[in-house]
C-alpha positions as CSV (number, residue, x, y, z in Angstrom):
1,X,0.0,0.0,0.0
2,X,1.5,3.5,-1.1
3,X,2.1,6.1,2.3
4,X,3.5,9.2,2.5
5,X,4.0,10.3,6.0
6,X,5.3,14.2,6.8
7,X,6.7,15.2,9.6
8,X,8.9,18.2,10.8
9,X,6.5,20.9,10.8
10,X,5.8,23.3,13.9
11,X,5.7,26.7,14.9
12,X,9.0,29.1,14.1
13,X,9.6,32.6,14.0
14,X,10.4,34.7,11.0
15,X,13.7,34.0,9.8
16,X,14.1,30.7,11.3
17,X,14.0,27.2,9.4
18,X,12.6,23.9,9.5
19,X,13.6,20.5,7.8
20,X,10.4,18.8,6.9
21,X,10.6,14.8,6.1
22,X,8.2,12.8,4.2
23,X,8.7,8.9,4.8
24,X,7.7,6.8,1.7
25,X,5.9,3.4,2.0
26,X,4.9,1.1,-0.9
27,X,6.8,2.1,-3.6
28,X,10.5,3.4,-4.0
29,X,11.1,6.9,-4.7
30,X,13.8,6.2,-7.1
31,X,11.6,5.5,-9.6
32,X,9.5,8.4,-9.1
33,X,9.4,12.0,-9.3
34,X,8.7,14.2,-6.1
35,X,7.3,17.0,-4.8
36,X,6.2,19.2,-2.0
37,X,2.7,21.4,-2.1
38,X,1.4,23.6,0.3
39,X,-1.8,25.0,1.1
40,X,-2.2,28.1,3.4
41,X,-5.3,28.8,5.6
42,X,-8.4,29.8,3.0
43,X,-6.2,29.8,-0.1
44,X,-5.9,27.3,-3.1
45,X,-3.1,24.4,-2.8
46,X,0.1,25.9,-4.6
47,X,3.1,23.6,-6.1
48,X,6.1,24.3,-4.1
49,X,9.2,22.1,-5.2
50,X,9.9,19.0,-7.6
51,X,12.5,16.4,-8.1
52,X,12.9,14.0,-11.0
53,X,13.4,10.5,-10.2
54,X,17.0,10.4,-10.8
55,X,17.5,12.8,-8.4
56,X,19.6,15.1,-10.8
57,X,17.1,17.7,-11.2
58,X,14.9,20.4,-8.7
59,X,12.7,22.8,-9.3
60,X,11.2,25.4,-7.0
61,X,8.2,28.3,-7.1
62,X,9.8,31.6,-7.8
63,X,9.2,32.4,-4.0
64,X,11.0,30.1,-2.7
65,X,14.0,30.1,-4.6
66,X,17.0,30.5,-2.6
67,X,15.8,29.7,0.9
68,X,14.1,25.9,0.8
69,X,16.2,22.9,-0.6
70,X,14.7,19.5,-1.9
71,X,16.3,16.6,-1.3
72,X,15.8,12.8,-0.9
73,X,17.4,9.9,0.8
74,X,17.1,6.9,-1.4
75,X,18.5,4.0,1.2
76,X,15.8,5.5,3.9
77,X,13.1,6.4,1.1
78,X,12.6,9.6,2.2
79,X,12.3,12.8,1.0
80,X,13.1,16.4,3.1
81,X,12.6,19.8,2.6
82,X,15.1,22.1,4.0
83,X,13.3,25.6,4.8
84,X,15.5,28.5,5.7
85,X,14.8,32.4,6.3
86,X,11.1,31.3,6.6
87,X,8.3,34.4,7.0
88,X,4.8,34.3,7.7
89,X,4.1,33.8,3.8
90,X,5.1,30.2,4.0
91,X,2.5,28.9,7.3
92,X,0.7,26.7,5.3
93,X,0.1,22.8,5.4
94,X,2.7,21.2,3.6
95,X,2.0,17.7,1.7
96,X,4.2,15.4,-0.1
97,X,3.2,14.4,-3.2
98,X,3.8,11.2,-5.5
99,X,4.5,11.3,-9.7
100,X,4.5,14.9,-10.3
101,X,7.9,16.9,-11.2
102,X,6.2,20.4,-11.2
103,X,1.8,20.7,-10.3
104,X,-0.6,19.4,-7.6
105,X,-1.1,15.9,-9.2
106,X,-4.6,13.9,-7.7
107,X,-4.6,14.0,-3.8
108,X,-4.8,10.5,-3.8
109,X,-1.1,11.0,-4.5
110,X,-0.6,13.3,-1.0
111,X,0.0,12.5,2.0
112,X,-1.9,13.8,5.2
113,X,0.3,17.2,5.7
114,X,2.4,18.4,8.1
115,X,1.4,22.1,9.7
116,X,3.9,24.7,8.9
117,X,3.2,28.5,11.3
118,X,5.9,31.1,10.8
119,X,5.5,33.7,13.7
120,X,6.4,38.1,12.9
C-alpha cells in the first residue's frame, strides 16, 4: 500500500527554518518523481518544489527560490525539505506528493500534511 507520512512541521519565528521529512511506503522513490505542495489557511493548494526520479534535477516556485532545498534519501526512502529564512508567507500545510515533477497531481497521491506557522 502506497504512504507518505510528513513530519517536521511546527511553529517558528520569522527568519528561522525547519527541515520537513516525508517517509515513503509502498513504492521506492527512485523510480518516481517528487514533490512538495502547500496549502495556506483559505487559499488554493500551490506547487512548491519537484525532483525528478533520478534525483539530478529540482525545481522550485519563484518564491521560494534561494531559501528551501529539496532533497531525498534513497537508502531511507525519504524525501526532506530544508526551509531556511522562513516568513509568515510560508505557514501553510505542507503535503508530499507522489509522480508529479512540477503541479498538484490527484490528492490520492498526497500525503496527510504536516502544519507549517511562521511567527512576525
Amino acid at each position: 500500500q502506497v504512504q507518505l507520512l510528513e513530519s517536521g512541521g511546527g511553529l517558528v519565528q520569522a527568519g528561522g527554518s525547519l527541515r520537513l521529512s516525508c517517509a515513503a511506503s509502498g513504492f521506492n522513490i527512485s523510480n518516481h518523481p517528487m514533490s512538495w505542495v502547500r496549502q495556506a489557511p483559505g487559499k488554493e493548494p500551490r506547487w512548491v518544489s519537484g525532483i525528478n526520479s533520478r534525483g539530478s534535477v529540482k525545481y522550485y516556485t519563484d518564491s521560494v527560490k534561494g531559501r528551501f532545498t529539496i532533497s531525498r534519501d534513497i537508502a531511507k526512502n525519504m524525501l526532506y525539505l530544508q526551509m531556511d529564512n522562513l516568513t509568515s508567507d510560508d505557514t501553510a500545510l505542507y503535503y508530499c506528493t507522489k509522480d508529479f515533477l512540477q503541479g498538484l497531481g490527484p490528492r490520492s497521491n498526497w500525503g496527510r500534511g504536516t502544519q507549517v506557522t511562521v511567527s512576525p
